[in-house]
Steps between C-alpha positions, in 0.01 A plus 500: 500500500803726395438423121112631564632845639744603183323690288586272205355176669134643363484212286514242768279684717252490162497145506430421860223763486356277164489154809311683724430113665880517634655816759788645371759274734283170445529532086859543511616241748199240334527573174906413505458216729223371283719524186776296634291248612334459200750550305670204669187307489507556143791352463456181690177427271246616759322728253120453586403696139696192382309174309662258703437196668604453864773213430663705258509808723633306812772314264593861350472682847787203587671546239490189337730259568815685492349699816415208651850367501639842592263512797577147575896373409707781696279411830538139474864458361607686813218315783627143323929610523423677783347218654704196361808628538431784770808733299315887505702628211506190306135561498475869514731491135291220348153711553626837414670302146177380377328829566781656294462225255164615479585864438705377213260388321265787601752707359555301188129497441490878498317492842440844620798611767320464822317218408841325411656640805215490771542087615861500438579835797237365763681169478801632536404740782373257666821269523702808554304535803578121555847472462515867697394348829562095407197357551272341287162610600593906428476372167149548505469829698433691123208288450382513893518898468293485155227301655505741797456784268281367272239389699482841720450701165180248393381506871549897555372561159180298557417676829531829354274453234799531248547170345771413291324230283241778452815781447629259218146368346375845479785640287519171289130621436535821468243623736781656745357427902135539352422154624520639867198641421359149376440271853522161327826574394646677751373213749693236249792707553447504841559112482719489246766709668411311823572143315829625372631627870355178647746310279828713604371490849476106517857481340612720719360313809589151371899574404548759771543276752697268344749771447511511797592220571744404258344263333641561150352181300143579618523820450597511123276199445170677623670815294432286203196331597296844569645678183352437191289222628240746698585803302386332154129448654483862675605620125166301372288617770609846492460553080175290569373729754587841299346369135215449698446911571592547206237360233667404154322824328701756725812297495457504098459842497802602758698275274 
């Protein structure tokens, strides 16, 4: 709001006058949000404008099979040691290696910095926490917050009419929050966005209470069993769902 009252922010002012679909406030804080989402969309392989078939997309959104073992080894090398030989730092060091393993080879791959860097500081974070307080189960406190988070963004931004599937498929398309206007998509988004925060939500409720409890070996086993396999078919349903709205002449043209 500053920026608009300086006489030399005439420019910006110009082109939020030119959307006249979006107030002032909503076509800054949307138009950034929808960028980074995108933007990260975009980079997971979620590109609707894209000729792609749905396999590909999910195996690309997961990336491939070195994501798969980065989303997969660090969890269970420290749930198995952690289990079998019930040492916390013993298995604390032997996840956070492989996920610097991993960055390695990022690294050596010419990976860009935060991709290289993201796994390897929430893993060790995480154990930090661990070792920090000495038990086992803070481990996954990281990945209990996430979910937390996660799932109150989808939900809040679904009940405010402000979807972030519909944020991040309308700058991939180029048509801005224009499809608020359009009530077959913004009702998909409506779902969408509801999908995604039903998944965070049910993790959330499942491993919160074995936190609670203590129960380390359940805990980091259910970690791994509602990872990739439920995200993978919410990825389907969700690029499904948006090339849908979108019919392949627009997403040609937007491309």
């Amino acid at each position: 709001m500053s920026d608009l009252s300086r006489p030399d922010a005439s420019d910006g002012a110009s082109e939020t006058a030119a959307r006249p679909d979006l107030t002032p406030p909503e076509a800054s804080a949307s138009d950034i949000l929808g960028q980074a989402l995108g933007s990260a969309a975009r980079r997971a392989g979620l590109d609707p404008a894209k000729d792609a078939s749905t396999g590909h997309v999910v195996w690309h959104a997961m990336g491939g099979w070195r994501g798969v073992l980065e989303a997969v080894l660090p969890g269970l090398a420290f749930v198995v040691l952690f289990t079998t030989t019930r040492d916390l730092v013993l298995s604390l060091v032997a996840s956070v290696a492989l996920a610097a393993v991993f960055t390695v080879v990022r690294l050596i791959q010419r990976s860009t910095l935060s991709a290289a860097l993201g796994g390897l500081i929430a893993t060790a974070a995480a154990a930090g926490l661990a070792l920090w307080t000495g038990r086992g189960e803070d481990n996954f406190v990281p990945g209990l917050i996430t979910n937390a988070v996660y799932g109150t963004a989808f939900l809040v931004s679904a009940l405010v009419g402000w979807s972030l599937i519909g944020l991040a498929a309308g700058f991939l398309m180029n048509e801005g929050t224009a499809w608020r206007a359009d009530a077959r998509k913004r009702r998909t988004f409506f779902w969408l966005a509801l999908a995604w925060s039903a998944l965070f939500f049910t993790r959330l409720g499942v491993q919160l209470p074995l936190y609670f409890a203590g129960d380390v070996a359940t805990l980091g086993t259910l970690k791994l069993v509602m990872g990739l396999p439920l995200f993978a078919p919410l990825v389907a349903v969700t690029w499904l769902a948006v090339r849908a709205v979108y019919p392949r002449a627009e997403a040609s043209d937007a491309a």
